[in-house]
C-alpha positions as CSV (number, residue, x, y, z in Angstrom):
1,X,0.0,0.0,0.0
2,X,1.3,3.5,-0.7
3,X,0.2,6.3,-0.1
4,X,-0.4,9.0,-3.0
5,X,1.9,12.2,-3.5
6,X,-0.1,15.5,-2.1
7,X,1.2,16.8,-5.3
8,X,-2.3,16.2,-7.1
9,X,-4.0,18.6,-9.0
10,X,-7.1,20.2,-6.3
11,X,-9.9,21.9,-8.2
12,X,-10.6,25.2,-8.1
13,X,-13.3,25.9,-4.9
14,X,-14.3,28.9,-6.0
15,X,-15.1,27.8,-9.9
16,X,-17.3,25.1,-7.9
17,X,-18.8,27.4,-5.7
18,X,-19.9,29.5,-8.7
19,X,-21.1,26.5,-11.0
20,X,-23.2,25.0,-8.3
21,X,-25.0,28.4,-7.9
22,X,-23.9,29.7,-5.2
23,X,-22.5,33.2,-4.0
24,X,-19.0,33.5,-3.8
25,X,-18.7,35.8,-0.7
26,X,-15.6,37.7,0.4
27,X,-16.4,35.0,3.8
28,X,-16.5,32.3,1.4
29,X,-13.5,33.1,-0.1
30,X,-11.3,33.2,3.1
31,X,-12.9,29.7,3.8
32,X,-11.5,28.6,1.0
33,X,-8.2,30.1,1.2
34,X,-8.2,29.2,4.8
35,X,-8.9,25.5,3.3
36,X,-6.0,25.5,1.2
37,X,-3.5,26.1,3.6
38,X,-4.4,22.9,5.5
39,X,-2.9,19.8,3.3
40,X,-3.3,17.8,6.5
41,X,-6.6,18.3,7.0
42,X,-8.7,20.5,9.5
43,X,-11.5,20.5,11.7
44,X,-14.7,23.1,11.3
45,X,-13.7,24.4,14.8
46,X,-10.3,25.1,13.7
47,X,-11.3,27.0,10.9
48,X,-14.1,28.8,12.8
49,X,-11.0,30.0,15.2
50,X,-9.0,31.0,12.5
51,X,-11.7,32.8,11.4
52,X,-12.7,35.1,13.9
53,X,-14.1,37.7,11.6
54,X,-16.2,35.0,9.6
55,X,-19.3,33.5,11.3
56,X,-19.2,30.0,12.8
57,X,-22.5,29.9,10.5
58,X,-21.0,30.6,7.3
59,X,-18.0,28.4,8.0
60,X,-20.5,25.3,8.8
61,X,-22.8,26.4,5.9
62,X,-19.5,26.5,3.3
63,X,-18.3,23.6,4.6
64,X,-21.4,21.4,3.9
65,X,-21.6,23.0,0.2
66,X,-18.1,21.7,-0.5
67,X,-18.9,17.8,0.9
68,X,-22.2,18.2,-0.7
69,X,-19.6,18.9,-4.2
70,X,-17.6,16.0,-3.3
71,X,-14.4,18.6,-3.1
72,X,-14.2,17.9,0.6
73,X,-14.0,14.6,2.7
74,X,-15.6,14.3,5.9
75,X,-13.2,11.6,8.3
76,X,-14.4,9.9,11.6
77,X,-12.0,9.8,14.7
78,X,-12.5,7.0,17.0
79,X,-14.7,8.8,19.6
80,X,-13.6,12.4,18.3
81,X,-14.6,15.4,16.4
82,X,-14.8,14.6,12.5
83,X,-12.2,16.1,10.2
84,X,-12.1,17.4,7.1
85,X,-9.6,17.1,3.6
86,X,-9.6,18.7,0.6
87,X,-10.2,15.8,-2.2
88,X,-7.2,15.2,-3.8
89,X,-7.8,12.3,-5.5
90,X,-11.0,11.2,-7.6
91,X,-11.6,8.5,-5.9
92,X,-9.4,7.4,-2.7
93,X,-9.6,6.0,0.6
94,X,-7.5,7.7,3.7
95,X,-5.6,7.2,6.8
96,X,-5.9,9.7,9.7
97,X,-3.2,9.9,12.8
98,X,-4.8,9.1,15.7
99,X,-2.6,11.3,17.0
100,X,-2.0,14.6,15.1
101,X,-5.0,14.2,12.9
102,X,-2.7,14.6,10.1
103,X,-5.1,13.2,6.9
104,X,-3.6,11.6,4.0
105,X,-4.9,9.7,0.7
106,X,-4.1,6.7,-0.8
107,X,-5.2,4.8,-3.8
108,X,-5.3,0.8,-3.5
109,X,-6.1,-1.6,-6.1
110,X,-6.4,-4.4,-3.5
111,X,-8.9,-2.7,-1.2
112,X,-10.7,-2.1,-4.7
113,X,-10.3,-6.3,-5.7
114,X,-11.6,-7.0,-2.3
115,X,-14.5,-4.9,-2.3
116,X,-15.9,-6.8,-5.7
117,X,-14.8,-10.2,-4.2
118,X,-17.3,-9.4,-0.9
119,X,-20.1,-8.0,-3.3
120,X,-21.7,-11.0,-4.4
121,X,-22.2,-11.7,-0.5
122,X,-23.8,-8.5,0.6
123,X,-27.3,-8.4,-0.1
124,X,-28.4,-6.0,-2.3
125,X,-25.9,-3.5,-4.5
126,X,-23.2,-1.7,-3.0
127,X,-23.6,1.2,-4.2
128,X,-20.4,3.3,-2.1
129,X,-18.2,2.6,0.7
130,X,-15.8,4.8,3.1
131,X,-12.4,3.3,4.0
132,X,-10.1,5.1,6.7
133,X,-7.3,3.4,8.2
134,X,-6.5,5.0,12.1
135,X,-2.8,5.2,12.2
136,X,0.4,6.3,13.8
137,X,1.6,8.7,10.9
138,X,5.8,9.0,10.7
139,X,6.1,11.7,12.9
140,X,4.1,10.6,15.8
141,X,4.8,6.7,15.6
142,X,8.2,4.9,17.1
């Protein structure tokens, strides 16, 4: 398993923002450039603090917009406060530190074999799944 360079073309948040409809707001915008200086991935309370002259509101508001895109991945910690990733990848699974919360993104050809091997098992059509691995990344492990 590897794990994919950051290095990846993002798309551009604000061209989304616009060809979904929506406002692009001088709030908006520091969202997103707030966003984009996160490679590791964030929490919506981080960015909220950050933030101070943008409302919590807004920042949960843009946030959703961007999931609801598919620009943005929403991560579950063991018992914790979800984070968030810019999409780097079209389609990827992750890892998350369980102790810095540093997000990363990794493409897997076996994870993908395996999930068509258990399909004919599972009742009914699997229709999307969500793969995070809870790690030690290389700073925080031995």
């Amino acid at each position: 398993m590897t794990t994919s360079a950051r290095t990846s073309t993002r798309p551009d948040l604000i061209a989304i923002l616009e060809n979904n409809g929506f406002r692009v707001t001088g709030p908006r915008i520091e969202i997103i450039k707030c966003l984009e200086k996160h490679p590791d991935g964030f929490t919506a309370e981080e960015v909220a603090e950050s933030l101070s002259q943008v409302s919590r509101a807004t920042v949960f508001r843009t946030l959703k917009l961007l999931l609801g895109a598919n620009v943005l991945c929403r991560l579950a910690l063991p018992g914790g406060t979800p984070r968030y990733s810019l999409s780097r990848e079209e389609h990827h699974h992750h890892t998350v530190c369980v102790n810095c919360g540093k997000v990363g993104e990794f493409k897997a050809s076996t994870m993908e074999r395996l999930l068509r091997a258990i399909g004919s098992e599972i009742p009914g059509e699997i229709v999307g799944h969500n793969i995070e691995f809870h790690i030690l990344c290389n700073t925080c492990g031995p």
